[in-house]
DOFI-385964 format. One record per residue (C-alpha): residue in three letters; x, y, z; residue number from 1. Coordinates in Angstrom, 1 decimal. Example, Ala and Ser with C-alpha at 12.3 -4.5 7.8 and 13.67 -1.06 7.14 Angstrom:
   residuo        X        Y        Z   num
       ALA     12.3     -4.5      7.8     1
       SER     13.7     -1.1      7.1     2
//
This chain:
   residuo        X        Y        Z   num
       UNK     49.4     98.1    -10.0     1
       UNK     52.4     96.0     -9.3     2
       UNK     53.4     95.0    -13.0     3
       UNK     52.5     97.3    -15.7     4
       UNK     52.3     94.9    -19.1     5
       UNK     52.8     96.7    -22.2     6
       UNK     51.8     95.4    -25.2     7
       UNK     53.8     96.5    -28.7     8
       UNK     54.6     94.9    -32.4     9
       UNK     56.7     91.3    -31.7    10
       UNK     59.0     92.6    -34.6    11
       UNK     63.0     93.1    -32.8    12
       UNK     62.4     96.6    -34.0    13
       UNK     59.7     97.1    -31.9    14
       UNK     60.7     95.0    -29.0    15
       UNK     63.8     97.4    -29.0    16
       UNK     62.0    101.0    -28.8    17
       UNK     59.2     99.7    -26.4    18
       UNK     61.7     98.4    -24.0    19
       UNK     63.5    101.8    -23.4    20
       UNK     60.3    103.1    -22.7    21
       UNK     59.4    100.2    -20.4    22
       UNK     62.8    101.2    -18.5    23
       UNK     61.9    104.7    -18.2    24
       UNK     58.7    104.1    -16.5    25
       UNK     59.9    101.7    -14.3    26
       UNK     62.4    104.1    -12.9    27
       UNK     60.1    107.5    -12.7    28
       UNK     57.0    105.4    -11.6    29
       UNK     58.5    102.8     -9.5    30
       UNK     56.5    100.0    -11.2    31
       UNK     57.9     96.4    -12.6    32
       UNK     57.6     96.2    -16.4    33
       UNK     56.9     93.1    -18.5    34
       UNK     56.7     94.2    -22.2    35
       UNK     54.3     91.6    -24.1    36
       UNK     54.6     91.3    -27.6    37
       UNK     52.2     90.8    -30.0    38
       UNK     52.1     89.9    -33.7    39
       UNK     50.5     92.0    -36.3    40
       UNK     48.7     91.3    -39.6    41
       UNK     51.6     93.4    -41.3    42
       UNK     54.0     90.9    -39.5    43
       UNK     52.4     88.2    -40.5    44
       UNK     52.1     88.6    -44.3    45
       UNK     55.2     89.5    -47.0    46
       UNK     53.3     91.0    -49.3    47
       UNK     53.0     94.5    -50.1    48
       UNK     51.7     96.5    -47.8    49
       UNK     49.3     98.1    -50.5    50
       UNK     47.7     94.7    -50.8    51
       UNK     46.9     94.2    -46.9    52
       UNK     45.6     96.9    -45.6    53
       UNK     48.1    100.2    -45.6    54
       UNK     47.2    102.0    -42.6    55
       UNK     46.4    100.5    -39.4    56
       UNK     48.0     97.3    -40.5    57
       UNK     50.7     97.3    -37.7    58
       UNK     48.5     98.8    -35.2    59
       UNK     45.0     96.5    -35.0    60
       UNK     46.2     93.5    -33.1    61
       UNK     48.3     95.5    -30.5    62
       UNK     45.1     97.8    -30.1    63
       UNK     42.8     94.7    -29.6    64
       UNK     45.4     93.5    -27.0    65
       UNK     44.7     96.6    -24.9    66
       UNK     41.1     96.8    -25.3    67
       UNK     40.5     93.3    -24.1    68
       UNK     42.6     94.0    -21.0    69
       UNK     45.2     91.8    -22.0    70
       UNK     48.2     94.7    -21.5    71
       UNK     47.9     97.9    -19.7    72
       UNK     49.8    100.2    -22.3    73
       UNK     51.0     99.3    -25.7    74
       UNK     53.8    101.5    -27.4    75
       UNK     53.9    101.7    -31.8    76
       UNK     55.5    103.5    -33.6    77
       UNK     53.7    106.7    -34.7    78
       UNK     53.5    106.9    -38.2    79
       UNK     52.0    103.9    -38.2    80
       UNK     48.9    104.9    -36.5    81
       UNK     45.8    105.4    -38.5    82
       UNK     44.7    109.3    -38.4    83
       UNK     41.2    108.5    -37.9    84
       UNK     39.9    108.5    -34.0    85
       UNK     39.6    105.1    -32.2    86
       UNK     37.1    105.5    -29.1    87
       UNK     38.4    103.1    -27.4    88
       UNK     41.9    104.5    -27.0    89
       UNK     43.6    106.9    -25.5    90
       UNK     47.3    108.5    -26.8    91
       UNK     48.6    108.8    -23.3    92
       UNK     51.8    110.4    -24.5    93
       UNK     54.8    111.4    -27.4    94
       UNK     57.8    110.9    -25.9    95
       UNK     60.9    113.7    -27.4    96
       UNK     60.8    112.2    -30.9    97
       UNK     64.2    110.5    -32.3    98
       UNK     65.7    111.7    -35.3    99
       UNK     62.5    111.8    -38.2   100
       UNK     65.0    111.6    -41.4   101
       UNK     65.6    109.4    -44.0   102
       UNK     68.6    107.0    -44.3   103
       UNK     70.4    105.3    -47.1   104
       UNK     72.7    102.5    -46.5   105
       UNK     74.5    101.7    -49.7   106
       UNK     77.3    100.1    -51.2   107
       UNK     80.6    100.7    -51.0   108
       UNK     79.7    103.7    -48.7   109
       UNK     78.2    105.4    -51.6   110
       UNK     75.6    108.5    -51.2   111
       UNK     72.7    109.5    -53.7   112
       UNK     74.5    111.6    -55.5   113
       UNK     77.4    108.7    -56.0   114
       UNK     75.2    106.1    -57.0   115
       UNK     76.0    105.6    -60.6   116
       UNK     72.5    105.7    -63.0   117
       UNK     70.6    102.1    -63.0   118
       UNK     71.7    101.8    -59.9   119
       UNK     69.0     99.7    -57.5   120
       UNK     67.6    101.2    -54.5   121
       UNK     65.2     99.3    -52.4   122
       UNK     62.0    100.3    -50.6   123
       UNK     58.6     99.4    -49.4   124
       UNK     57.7    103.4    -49.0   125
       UNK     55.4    105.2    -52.0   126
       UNK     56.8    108.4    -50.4   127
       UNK     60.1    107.5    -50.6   128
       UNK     59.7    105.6    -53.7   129
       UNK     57.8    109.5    -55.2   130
       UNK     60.6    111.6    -53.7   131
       UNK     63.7    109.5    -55.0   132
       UNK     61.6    109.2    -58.4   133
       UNK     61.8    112.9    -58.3   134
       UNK     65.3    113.8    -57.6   135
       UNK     66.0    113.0    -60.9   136
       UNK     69.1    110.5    -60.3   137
       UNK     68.4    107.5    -63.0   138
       UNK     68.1    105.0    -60.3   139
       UNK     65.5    102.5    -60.1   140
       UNK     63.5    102.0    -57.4   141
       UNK     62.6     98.8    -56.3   142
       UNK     59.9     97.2    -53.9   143
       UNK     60.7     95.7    -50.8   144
       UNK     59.2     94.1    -47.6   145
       UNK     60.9     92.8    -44.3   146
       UNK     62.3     93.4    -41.2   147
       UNK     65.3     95.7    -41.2   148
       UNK     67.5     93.1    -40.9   149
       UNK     66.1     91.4    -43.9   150
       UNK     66.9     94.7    -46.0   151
       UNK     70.2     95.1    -44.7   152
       UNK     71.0     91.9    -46.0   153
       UNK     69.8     92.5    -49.4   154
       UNK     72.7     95.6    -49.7   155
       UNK     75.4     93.0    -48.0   156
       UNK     74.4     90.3    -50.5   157
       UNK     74.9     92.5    -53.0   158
       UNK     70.9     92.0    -54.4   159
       UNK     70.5     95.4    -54.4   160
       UNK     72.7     98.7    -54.3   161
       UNK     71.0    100.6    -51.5   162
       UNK     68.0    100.8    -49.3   163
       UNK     66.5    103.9    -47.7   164
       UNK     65.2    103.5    -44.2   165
       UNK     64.2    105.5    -40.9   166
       UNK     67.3    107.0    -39.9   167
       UNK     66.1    106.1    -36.3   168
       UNK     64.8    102.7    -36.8   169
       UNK     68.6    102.1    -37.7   170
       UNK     69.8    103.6    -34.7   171
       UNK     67.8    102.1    -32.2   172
       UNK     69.1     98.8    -33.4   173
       UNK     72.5     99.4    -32.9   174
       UNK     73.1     99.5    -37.2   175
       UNK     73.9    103.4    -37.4   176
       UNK     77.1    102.8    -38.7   177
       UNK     75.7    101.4    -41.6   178
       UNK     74.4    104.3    -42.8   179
       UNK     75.8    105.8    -45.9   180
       UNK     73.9    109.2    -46.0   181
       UNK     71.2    110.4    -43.6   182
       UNK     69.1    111.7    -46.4   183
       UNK     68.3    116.2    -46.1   184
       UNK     64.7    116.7    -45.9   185
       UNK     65.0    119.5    -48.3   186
       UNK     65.4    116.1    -50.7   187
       UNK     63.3    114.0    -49.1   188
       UNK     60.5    114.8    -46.6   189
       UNK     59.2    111.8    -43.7   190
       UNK     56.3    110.3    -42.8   191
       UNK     54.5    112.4    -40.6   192
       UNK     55.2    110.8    -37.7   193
       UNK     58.5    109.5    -38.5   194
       UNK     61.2    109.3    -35.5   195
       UNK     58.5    108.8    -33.2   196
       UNK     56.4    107.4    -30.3   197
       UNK     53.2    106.8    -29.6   198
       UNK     52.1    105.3    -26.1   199
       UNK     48.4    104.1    -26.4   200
       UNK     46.2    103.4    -23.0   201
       UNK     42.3    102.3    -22.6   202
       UNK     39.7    105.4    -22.8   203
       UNK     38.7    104.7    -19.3   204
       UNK     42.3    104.2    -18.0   205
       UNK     42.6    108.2    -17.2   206
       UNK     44.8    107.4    -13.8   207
       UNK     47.3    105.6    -15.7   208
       UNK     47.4    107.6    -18.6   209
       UNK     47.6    110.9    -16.5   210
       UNK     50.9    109.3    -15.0   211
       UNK     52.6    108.0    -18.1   212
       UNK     51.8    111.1    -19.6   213
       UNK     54.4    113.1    -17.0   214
       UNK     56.8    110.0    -17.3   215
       UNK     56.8    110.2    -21.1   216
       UNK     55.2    113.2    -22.8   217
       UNK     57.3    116.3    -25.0   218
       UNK     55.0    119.0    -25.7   219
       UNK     57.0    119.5    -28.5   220
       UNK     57.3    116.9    -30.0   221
       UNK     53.3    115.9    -30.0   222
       UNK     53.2    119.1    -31.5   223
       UNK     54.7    118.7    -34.6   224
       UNK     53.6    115.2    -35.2   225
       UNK     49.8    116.4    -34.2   226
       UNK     50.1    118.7    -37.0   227
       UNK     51.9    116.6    -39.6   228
       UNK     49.0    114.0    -38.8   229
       UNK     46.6    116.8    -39.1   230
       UNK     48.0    117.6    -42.8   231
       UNK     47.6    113.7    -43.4   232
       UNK     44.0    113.6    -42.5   233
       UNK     42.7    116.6    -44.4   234
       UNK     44.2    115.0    -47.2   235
       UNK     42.5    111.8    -46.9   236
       UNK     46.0    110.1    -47.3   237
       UNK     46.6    106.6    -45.3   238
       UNK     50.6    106.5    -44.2   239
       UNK     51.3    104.7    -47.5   240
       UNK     50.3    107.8    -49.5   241
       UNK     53.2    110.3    -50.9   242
       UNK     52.9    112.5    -48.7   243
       UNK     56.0    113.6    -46.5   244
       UNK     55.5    116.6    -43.3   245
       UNK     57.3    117.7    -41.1   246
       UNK     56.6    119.6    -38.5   247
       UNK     59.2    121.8    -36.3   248
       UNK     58.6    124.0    -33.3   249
       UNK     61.0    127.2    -33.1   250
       UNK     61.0    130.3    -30.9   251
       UNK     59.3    133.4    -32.3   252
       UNK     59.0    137.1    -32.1   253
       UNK     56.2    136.1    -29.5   254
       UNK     57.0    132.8    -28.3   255
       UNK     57.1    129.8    -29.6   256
       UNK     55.7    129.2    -33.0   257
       UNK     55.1    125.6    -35.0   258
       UNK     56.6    125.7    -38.5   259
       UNK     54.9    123.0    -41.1   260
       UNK     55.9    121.9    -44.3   261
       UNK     54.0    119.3    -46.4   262
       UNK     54.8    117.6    -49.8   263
       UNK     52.6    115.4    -52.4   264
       UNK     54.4    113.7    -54.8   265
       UNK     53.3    111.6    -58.1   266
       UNK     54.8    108.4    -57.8   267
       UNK     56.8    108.5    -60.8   268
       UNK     58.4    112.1    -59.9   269
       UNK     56.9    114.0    -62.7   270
       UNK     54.7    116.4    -60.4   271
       UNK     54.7    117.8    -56.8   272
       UNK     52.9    120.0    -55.1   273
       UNK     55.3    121.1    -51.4   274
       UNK     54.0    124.1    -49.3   275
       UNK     54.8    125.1    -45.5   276
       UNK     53.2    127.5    -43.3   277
       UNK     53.3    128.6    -39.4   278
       UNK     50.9    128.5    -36.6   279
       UNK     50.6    128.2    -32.9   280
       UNK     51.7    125.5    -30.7   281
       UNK     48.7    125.5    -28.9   282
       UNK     46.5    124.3    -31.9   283
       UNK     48.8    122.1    -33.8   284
       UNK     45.6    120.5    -35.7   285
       UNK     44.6    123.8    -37.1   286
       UNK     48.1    124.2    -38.9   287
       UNK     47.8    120.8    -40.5   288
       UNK     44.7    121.2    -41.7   289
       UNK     45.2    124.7    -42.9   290
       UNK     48.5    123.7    -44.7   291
       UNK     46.7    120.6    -46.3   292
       UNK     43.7    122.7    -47.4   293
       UNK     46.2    124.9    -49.1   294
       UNK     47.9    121.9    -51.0   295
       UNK     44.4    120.6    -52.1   296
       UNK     43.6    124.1    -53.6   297
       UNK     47.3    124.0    -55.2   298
       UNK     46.2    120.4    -56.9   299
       UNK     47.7    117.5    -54.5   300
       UNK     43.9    116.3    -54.9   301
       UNK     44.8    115.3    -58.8   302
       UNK     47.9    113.7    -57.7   303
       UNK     46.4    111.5    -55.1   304
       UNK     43.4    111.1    -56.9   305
       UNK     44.9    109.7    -60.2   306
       UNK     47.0    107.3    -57.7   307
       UNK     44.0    105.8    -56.5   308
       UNK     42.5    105.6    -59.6   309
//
């Protein structure tokens, strides 16, 4: 294979990440890159994501590129990735996950804590929307679609008074020094997922996939968000559910150990249910579901229930 095509979301976001990957493999596999991009249903509709789909929404068309042989790879971003098994595909490899928090970017350099009561904060995130509801600041959260540009530009404008975003997302476009506050996860936990990769190859492409996977894989790091996708399963959540997880890997007494926590949020604040717990590295999908099983028993069934409701 002479050029490898790879396939991701047609967004300048996406573009962005896929392309340092694409570099990457053309230096450790010696292979010409042409990265292909391809618009998603999520891309191609402003309305919230709720209303088209939640989960998958960014993922189907890129998937349908690779399975009709159209590109050879295709790189999304994790969360974004449906936790239910496609047959299909294959995740080839995590590559060492970016930073997973939170950012705000805010007026007048302001943080959380400094934004005054009534105060507007924009975001297309339930999660986020749940965990800011929760802090107990008085602001008011409002809902927002677009490119990351787009949202920036409400802030400038002056339409609203912040914005919370992926910290990384932010970074790979060159706006991190817009950030006001990269938001603690003690205060606000990710997406499981969040900060990360995911590169995507054909069932049947095991050569290819066997060889991106040394170019591009961090045990580590498809660890934690095996786990945190785990948790996110068990609890029958899509990625537009309140649920934040993070997963961490640390050294032990005896080696290295996989440290979870998980949190389900009511929308408007007014109940959570957050829990963490440890388990081995070598079965990162036991831990999630373990810790999710845990947080059903605890009742983050009622408060995802009454959401879909």
């Amino acid at each position: 294979m002479t050029v490898l095509r790879v396939g991701t979301r047609a967004s300048t976001l996406a573009r962005t990440q896929t392309q340092v990957l694409a570099d990457r493999l053309t230096k450790t596999l010696g292979v010409a890159v042409n990265v292909v991009p391809v618009v998603s249903d999520g891309d191609r509709s402003t309305a919230p994501l709720t209303e088209i789909g939640g989960q998958g929404v960014f993922v189907g068309a890129v998937r349908e590129a690779l399975v009709a042989g159209d590109v050879d790879v295709v790189v999304h971003s994790l969360k974004d990735l449906p936790t239910s098994a496609d047959d299909r595909v294959r995740l080839a490899a995590v590559p060492a996950r970016d930073d997973f928090r939170d950012a705000l970017v805010a007026r007048d350099d302001l943080t959380l804590a400094e934004l005054p009561p009534g105060s507007t904060v924009g975001t297309g995130s339930p999660r986020r929307t749940a965990q800011l509801n929760a802090l107990g600041l008085g602001v008011v959260v409002v809902s927002i679609r677009g490119n990351v540009e787009t949202r920036l530009a409400k802030v400038s404008s002056g339409e609203l008074d912040a914005i919370v975003l992926a910290r990384a997302g932010l970074v790979r476009l060159g706006r991190g020094d817009e950030i006001t506050e990269t938001i603690d996860p003690i205060q606000m936990l990710p997406a499981p997922g969040q900060g990360a990769l995911a590169v995507e190859v054909a069932a049947c492409s095991h050569g290819l996939a066997d060889d991106i996977a040394g170019a591009l894989d961090d045990s580590c790091s498809r660890a934690a968000v095996t786990a945190e996708r785990a948790l996110l399963r068990r609890l029958q959540a899509g990625c537009l559910a309140p649920v934040g997880a993070l997963g961490d890997v640390a050294e032990g007494d005896e080696g290295p150990e996989l440290w979870l926590r998980g949190v389900v949020v009511a929308l408007d604040g007014s109940v959570a249910v957050r829990m963490s717990a440890i388990g081995s590295t070598a079965d990162p999908a036991e831990l999630g579901d373990r810790l999710a099983k845990e947080m059903l028993a605890d009742g983050a069934d009622s408060i995802l229930q009454k959401r879909a409701s």
